[in-house]
N, C-alpha and C positions, 0 to 999 in steps of 0.2 A: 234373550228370551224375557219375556216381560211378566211382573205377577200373575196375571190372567193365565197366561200360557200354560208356566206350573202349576196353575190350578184345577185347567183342563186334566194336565197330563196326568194328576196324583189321584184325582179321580173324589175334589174334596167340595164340588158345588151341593145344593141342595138338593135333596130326593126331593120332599115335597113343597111344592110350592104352586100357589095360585096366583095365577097371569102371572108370572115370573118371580114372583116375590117368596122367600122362605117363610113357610106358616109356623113354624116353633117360633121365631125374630117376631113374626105378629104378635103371636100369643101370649108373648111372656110379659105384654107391658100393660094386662093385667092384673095378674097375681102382683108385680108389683107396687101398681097403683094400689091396690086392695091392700097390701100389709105396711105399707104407711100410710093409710087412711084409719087402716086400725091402730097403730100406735097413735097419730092424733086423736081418735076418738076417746083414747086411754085417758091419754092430758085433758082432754076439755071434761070427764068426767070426772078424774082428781082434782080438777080445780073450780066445777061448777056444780060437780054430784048430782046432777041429773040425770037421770035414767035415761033417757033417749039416748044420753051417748052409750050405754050400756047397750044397748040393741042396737044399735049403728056398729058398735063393735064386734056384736054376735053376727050383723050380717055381712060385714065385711069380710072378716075371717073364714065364714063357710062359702062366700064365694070367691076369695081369695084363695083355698085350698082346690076350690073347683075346679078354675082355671087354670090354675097352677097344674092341676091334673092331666088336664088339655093338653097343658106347655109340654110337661113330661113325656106323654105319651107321642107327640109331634116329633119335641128334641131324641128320643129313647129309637125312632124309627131312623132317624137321620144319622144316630152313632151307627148302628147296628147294619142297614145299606149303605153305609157309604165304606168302605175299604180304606180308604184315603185320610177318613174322620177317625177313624179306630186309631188309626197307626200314632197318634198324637197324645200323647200323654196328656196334657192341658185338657184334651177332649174326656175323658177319664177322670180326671180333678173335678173338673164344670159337673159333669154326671154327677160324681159324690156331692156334691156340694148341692144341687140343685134339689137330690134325694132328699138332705139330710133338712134345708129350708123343706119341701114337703112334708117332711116326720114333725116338725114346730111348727106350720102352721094346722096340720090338722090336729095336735096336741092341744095349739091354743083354742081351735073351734070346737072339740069335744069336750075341755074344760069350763067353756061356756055354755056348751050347750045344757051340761048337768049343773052348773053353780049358779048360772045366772048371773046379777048384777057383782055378787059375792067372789067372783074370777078374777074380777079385774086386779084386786090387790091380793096378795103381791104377786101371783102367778102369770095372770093374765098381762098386765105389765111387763112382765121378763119375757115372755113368749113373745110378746110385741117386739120388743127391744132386739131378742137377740133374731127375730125373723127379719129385720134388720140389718142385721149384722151379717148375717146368711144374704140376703139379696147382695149386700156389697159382695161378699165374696165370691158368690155364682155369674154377676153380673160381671165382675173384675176375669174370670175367666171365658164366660162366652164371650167380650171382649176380644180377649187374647188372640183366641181362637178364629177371627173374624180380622183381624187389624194383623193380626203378627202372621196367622197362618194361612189367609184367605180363605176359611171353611163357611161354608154358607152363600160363597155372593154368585151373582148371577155370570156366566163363565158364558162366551159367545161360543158358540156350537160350529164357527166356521161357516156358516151359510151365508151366503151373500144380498140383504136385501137391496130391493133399488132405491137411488138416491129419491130424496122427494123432489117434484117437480121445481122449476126454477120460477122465481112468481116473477111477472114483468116487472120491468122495469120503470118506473114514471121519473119522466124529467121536466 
């Protein structure tokens, strides 16, 4: 029996997904473009203290925690229908983990939003850092969850389509 097979059988592909693709796996490479954009934005404001990076940082973090919301609520559907996803510990871990990045980046965008330029140190820095730190470990487990358990890939339904045509031959 082959990966695939056990992954029909466990009941662990994706609920949602467009044209066959899992949309939490889309979504999530947002949020973390967004919060290491915001910790660059941190360093070039510590090192060049101009304000634009201060508001590159304000906007990256609230749509960093946007999308991240997105992600959540995509990945949150996909634990919860799938029977197969629950049963995996790892799937649980990524959940917490993913929350807990949620609670820090929107920490760091609400702490800019009242402070302003004034966020960035030393607050707004750590919140960068360790949202950071959170994407490794969320990401080190949807990994897991994808590569070790096959939760999320696209699983053949057993239908048979037809081959594609044979295109001539030129000699």
């Amino acid at each position: 029996m082959t990966r695939l097979d056990e992954a029909s059988n466990l009941g662990v592909s994706s609920r949602i997904a467009l044209a066959g693709h899992p949309v939490h796996a889309m979504l999530v490479t947002f949020p973390i473009a967004l919060i290491v954009a915001t910790l660059g934005a941190d360093i070039f404001w510590l090192l060049l203290a101009d304000p634009f990076f201060a508001r590159v940082g304000l906007w990256t973090s609230g749509w960093g925690f946007f999308m991240g919301m997105l992600a959540a609520l995509a990945g949150t559907v996909e634990l919860l229908a799938g029977p197969g996803i629950r049963r995996h510990p790892a799937s649980w871990s990524h959940a917490v983990a993913a929350m807990s990045l949620l609670a820090v980046i929107g920490a760091n965008w609400g702490w800019r939003l009242l402070h302003g330029e004034a966020a960035i140190l030393p607050w707004g820095l750590l919140l960068s850092a360790g949202g950071l730190v959170l994407v490794g470990i969320a990401g080190w487990q949807g990994g897991r969850l994808v590569f070790e358990h096959g939760i999320g890939i696209i699983v053949d339904d057993g239908s048979k389509e037809e081959p594609p045509p044979e295109l001539p031959r030129v000699t």
